[in-house]
C-alpha positions in Angstrom: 4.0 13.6 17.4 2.8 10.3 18.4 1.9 10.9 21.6 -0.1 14.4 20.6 -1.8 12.4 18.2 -2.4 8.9 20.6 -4.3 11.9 22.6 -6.6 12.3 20.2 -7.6 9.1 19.8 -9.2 6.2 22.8 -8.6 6.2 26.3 -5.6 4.7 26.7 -3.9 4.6 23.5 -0.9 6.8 25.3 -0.5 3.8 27.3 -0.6 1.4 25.2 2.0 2.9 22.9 4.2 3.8 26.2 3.9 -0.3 27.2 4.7 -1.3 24.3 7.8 1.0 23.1 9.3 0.1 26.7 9.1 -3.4 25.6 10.7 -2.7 22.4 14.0 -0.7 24.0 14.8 -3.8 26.3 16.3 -6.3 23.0 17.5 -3.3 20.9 19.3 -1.6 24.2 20.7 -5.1 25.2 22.0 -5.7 21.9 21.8 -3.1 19.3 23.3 -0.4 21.3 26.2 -3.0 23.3 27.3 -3.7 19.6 27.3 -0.3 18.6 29.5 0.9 21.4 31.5 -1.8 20.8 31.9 -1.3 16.7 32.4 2.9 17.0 36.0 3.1 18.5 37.1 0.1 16.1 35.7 1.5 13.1 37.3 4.8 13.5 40.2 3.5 13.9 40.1 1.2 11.3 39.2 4.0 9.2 42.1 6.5 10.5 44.6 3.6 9.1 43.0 3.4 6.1 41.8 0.1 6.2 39.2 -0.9 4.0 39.1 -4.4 4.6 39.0 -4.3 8.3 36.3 -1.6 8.3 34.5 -3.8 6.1 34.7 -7.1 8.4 34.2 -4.9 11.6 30.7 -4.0 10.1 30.6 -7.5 9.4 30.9 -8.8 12.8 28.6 -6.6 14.0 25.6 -7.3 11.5 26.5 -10.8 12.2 26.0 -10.7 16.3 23.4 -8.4 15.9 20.6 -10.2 13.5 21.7 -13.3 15.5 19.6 -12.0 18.9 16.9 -9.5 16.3 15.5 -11.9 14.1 14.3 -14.6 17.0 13.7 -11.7 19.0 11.6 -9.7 16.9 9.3 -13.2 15.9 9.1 -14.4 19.6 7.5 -11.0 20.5 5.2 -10.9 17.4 4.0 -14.2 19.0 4.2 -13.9 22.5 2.8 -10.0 22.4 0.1 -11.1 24.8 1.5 -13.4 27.0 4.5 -11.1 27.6 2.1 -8.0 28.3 -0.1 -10.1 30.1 3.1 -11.6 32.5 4.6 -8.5 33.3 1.7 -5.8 33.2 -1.7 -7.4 34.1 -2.4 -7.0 37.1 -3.7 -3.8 39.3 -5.5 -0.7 36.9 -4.8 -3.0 33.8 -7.5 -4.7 32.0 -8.0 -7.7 29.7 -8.6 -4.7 26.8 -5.2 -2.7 27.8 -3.6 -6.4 27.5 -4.8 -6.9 24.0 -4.2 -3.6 22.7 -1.1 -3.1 24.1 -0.1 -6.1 21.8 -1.2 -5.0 19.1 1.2 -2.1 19.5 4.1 -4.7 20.1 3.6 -6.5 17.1 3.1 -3.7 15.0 6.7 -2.5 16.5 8.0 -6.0 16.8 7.4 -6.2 12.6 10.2 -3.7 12.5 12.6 -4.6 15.3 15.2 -5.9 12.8 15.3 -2.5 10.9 15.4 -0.6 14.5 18.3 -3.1 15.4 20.2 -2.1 12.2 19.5 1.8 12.3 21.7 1.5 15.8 24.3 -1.3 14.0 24.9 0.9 10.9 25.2 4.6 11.9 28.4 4.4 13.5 29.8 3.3 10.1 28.6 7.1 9.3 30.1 8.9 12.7 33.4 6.8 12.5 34.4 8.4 8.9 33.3 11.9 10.9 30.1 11.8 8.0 27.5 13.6 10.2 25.3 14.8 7.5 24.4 11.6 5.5 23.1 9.8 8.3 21.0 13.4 9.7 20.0 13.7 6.1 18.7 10.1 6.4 16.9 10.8 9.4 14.8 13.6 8.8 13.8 11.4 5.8 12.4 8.8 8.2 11.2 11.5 10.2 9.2 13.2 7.4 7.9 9.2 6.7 6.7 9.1 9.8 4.8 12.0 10.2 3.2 11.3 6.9 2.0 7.9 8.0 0.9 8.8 11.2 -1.3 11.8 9.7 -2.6 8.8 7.3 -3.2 6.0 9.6 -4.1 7.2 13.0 -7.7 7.5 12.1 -8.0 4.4 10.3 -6.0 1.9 12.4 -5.7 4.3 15.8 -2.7 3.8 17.9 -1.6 0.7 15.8 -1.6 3.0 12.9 1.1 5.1 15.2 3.0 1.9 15.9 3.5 1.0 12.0 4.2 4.1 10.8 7.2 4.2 13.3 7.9 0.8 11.9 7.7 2.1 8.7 10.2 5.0 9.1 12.5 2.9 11.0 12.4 0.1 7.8 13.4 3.4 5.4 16.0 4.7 7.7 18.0 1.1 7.8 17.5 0.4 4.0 18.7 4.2 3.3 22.0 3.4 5.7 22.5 0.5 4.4 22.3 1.3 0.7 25.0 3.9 1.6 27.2 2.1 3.0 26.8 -1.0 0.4 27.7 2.1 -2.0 30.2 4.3 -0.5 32.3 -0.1 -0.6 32.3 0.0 3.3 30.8 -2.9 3.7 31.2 -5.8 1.3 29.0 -9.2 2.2 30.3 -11.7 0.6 28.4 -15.5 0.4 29.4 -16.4 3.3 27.9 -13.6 4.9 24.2 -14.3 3.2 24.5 -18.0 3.5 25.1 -17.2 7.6 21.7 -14.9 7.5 20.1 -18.0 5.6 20.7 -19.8 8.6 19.2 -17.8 10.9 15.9 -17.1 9.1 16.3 -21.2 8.7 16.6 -21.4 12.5 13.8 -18.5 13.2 11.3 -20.1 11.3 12.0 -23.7 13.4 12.0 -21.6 16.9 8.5 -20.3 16.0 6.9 -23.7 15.7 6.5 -24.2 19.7 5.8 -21.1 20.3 2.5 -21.1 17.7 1.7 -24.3 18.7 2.7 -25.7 22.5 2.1 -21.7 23.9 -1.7 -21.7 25.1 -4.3 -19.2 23.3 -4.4 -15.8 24.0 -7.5 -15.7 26.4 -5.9 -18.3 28.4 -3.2 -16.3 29.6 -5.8 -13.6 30.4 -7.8 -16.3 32.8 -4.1 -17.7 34.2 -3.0 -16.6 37.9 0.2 -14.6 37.8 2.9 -17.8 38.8 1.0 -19.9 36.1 1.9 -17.4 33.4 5.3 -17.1 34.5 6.0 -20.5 34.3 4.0 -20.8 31.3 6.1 -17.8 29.5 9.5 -19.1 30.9 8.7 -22.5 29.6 7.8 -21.6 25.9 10.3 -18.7 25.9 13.4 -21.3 26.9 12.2 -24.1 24.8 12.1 -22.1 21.4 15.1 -20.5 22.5 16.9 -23.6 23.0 15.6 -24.9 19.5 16.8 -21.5 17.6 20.3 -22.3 18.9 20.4 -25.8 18.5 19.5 -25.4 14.7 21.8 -22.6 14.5 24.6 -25.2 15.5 23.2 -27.9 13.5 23.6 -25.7 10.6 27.0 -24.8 11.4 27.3 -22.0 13.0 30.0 -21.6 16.0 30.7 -19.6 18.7 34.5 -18.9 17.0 32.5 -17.7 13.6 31.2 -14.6 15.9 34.7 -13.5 17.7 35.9 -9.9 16.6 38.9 -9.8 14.6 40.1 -7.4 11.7 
């Protein structure tokens, strides 16, 4: 439905909605969906023995690795939207205007990367106790959301409209798996487990100081030749990333805290 709609509106908002989605799948597929694959096997298992606690420290683990790559992640591209499109697209058919409002549609997706990240963490918690119908039930939820939104926004906020209300549904689809599982005693944070998310918002907020203030404005990327923004993007994108881990060390957190183990 985004698409049909995204037809209705500008030239171009197709593409910009395409850009930016493809942008989006890179972190969640490296991450999310690694975890995932990972987490399914040993939660059914875990659950065929009958063990709560494991099954509980499993989800754990995951949640843990997961929000640990999402939450820099999803700030770096909410403020590097334009550089990033501008590095990797502009050049060729692609116009200053394609650049900018292909980042509007990243940010507007980026806002909700953390829920996407957890939608593809948490539903194997559902297929691994064989519970297909909770997490279907759940989706045709955010589905419904979605299309609600999208009727609502598209011809206020055009394709940006399209990119939050996917946001939107993805936010409702992670609290709704979540809430289930927090309720069905599958998963059971403990401080430990909020203290270590602390931490990384801690550490997010740090990383994002270079990359608001050493990374140049957005029309000067536009102006930059192609090797310039390159080494302009690797440069900002390694020195925030560098910072995020060193503050996640400084505040405790170790390599041995994130190894598997039931």
């Amino acid at each position: 439905i985004d698409t049909l709609l995204a037809s209705l509106l500008i030239t171009g908002s197709i593409s910009w909605l395409y850009y930016a989605d493809r942008l989006l799948e890179l972190p969640i597929g490296l991450v999310a969906i690694t975890i995932a694959t990972v987490m399914l096997p040993n939660l059914s298992r875990l659950h065929a023995a009958h063990s709560q606690a494991g099954f509980s420290r499993t989800l754990d683990w995951g949640l843990r690795v997961s929000l640990l790559f999402a939450l820099p992640a999803a700030v770096a591209l909410y403020l590097l939207a334009v550089p990033v499109i501008a590095t990797i697209f502009y050049r060729g058919a692609l116009t200053a205007l394609d650049v900018r409002m292909t980042a509007l549609a990243v940010q507007a997706f980026a806002v909700g990367m953390v829920a996407f990240t957890l939608v593809k963490v948490l539903a194997p918690a559902y297929f691994a106790r064989q519970d297909m119908r909770t997490p279907l039930r759940i989706a045709v939820i955010a589905v419904s959301v979605n299309v609600v939104l999208n009727l609502a926004l598209f011809q206020i906020m055009g394709h940006v409209g399209l990119a939050l209300a996917t946001t939107t549904a993805a936010v409702v689809q992670s609290w709704l798996l979540l809430r289930g599982i927090l309720q069905g005693g599958h998963f059971r944070p403990d401080g430990a487990f909020y203290r270590y998310l602390g931490k990384l918002v801690a550490a997010t907020a740090v990383m994002a100081l270079p990359l608001i203030y050493v990374s140049p404005p957005a029309q000067a990327w536009l102006t930059m030749t192609s090797v310039t923004r390159t080494g302009w993007l690797a440069g900002v994108c390694c020195a925030g990333g560098a910072l995020y881990f060193l503050v996640v060390w400084l505040l405790g957190v170790r390599p041995a805290h994130l190894r598997y183990h039931v």
